[in-house]
C-alpha positions in Angstrom: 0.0 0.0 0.0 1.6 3.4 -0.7 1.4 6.3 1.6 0.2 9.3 1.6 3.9 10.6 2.0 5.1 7.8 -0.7 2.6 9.2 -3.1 3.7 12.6 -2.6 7.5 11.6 -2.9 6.6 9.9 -6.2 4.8 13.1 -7.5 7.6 15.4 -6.8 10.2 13.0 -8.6 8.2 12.8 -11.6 7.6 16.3 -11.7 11.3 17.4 -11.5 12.0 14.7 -14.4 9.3 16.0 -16.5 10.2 19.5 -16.0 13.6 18.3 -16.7 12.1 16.4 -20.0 10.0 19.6 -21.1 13.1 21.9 -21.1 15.2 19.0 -22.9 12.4 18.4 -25.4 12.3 22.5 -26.1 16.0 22.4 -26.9 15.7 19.8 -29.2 12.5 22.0 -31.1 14.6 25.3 -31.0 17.6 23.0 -32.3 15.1 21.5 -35.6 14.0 25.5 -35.9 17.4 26.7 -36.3 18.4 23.6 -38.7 15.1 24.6 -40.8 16.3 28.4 -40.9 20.0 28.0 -41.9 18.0 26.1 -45.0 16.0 28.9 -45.6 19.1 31.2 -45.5 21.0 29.2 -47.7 18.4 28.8 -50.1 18.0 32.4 -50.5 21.5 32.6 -50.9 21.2 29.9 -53.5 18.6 32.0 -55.6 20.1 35.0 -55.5 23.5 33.4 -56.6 21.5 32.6 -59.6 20.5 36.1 -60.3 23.6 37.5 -59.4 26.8 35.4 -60.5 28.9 38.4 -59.7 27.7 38.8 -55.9 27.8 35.3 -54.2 26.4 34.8 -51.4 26.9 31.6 -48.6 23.5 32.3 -47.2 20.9 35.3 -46.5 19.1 36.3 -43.2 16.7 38.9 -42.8 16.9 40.5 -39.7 13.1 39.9 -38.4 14.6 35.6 -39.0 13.3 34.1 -35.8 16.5 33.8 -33.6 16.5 30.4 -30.7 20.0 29.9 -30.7 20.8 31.2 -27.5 17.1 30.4 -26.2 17.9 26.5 -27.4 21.1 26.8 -24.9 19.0 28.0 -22.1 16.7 24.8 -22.2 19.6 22.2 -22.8 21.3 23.7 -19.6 18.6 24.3 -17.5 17.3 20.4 -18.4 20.8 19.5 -17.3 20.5 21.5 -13.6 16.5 19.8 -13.1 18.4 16.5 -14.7 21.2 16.6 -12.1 18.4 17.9 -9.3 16.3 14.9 -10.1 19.2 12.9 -9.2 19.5 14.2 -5.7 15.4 13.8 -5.7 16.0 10.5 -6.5 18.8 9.8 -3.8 16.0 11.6 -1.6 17.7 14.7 -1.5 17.0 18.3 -2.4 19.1 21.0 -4.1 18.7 24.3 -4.9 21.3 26.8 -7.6 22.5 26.8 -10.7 26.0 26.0 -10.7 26.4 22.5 -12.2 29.8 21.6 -10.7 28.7 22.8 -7.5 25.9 20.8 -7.7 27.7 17.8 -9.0 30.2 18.3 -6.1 27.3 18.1 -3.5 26.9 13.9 -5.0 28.3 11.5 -2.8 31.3 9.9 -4.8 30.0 7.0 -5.7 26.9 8.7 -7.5 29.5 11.4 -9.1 31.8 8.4 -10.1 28.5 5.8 -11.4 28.0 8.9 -13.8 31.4 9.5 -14.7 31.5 5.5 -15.5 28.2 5.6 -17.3 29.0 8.3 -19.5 32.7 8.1 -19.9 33.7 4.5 -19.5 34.3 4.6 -23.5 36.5 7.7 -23.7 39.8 6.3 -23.5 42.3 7.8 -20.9 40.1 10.5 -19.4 39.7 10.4 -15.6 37.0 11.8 -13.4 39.3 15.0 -12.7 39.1 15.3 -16.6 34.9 15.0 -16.1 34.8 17.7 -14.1 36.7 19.9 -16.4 34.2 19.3 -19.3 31.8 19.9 -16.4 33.2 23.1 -15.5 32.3 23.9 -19.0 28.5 23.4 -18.4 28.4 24.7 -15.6 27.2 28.0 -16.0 25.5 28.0 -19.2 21.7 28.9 -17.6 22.7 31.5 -16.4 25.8 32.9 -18.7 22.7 32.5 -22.2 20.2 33.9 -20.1 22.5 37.3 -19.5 24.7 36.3 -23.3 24.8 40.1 -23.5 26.9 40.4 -20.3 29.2 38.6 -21.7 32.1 38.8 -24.4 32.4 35.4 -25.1 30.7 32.3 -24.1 31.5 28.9 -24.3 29.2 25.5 -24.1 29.6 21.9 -24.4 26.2 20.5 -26.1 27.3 17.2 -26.6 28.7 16.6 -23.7 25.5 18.0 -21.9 23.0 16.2 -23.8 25.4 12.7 -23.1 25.3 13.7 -19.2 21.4 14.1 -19.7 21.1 10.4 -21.2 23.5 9.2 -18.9 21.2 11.0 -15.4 17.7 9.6 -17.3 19.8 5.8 -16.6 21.0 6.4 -13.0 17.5 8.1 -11.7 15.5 5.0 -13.3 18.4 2.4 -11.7 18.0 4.4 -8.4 14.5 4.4 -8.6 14.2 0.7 -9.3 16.5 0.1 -6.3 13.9 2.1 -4.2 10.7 0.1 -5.6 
């Protein structure tokens, strides 16, 4: 029989998880956008390369083009902060901040090293010192695309991200099986 408390556990894992799956999901539509636009660019480059052999063009944007780059980095980062909370849900913990590497810090070091394993195990030679480096990387990316104009330059990691995303979605389910 579950509990009252058991069913509101349950509720509040899910949600963090499907928050975490919403923002991933957005990134992933922004992403296709942006793909769909660069065609649309190109093509008009391609037409007008046609009508004008002397002025080539690589591709043409119009500045009212819809824009998600930077919005599309928002949602991958923050699904990686309510991916990485979800874990701590999940280990029956909470966390609060943005600050991936601080937040990865906070894991006990079996959980940080079960991700580094799960997610790195094929990379030859790195070590988990070299994981947290690529973290350091990800770290601040809600918070540095959400203020982009504060910044000169910014820097992101998307694959590495989206591979520490897959490799959370495994350990939550494996710690939540361990719990059922």
């Amino acid at each position: 029989m579950t509990t009252p408390d058991k069913a509101m556990e349950k509720n509040v894992h899910m949600a963090i998880t499907s928050q975490a799956s919403w923002f991933l999901n957005s990134y992933h539509i922004l992403e296709n956008h942006e793909k769909e636009q660069l065609a649309i660019r190109i093509k008009r480059a391609q037409d007008h390369n046609v009508k004008h052999p002397d002025k080539h063009a690589e591709e043409i944007g119009y500045r009212d083009d819809p824009q998600t780059g930077l919005v599309s980095l928002v949602c991958l980062a923050f699904a990686v902060e309510l991916y990485l909370k979800a874990v701590f849900e999940a280990l029956g913990a909470k966390q609060k901040g943005h600050h991936i590497r601080k937040l990865f810090d906070r894991l006990p070091i079996d959980v940080q090293n079960e991700l580094f394993n799960i997610q790195m195990k094929s990379v030859y030679g790195a070590t988990l010192d070299d994981y947290k480096k690529w973290i350091n990387i990800i770290s601040n990316g809600f918070e540095e695309f959400r203020y982009s104009y504060e910044y000169k330059e910014l820097e992101y990691h998307r694959g590495f991200a989206l591979g520490m995303i897959a490799t959370m979605e495994q350990l939550i389910s494996d710690l939540r099986g361990k719990k059922a």
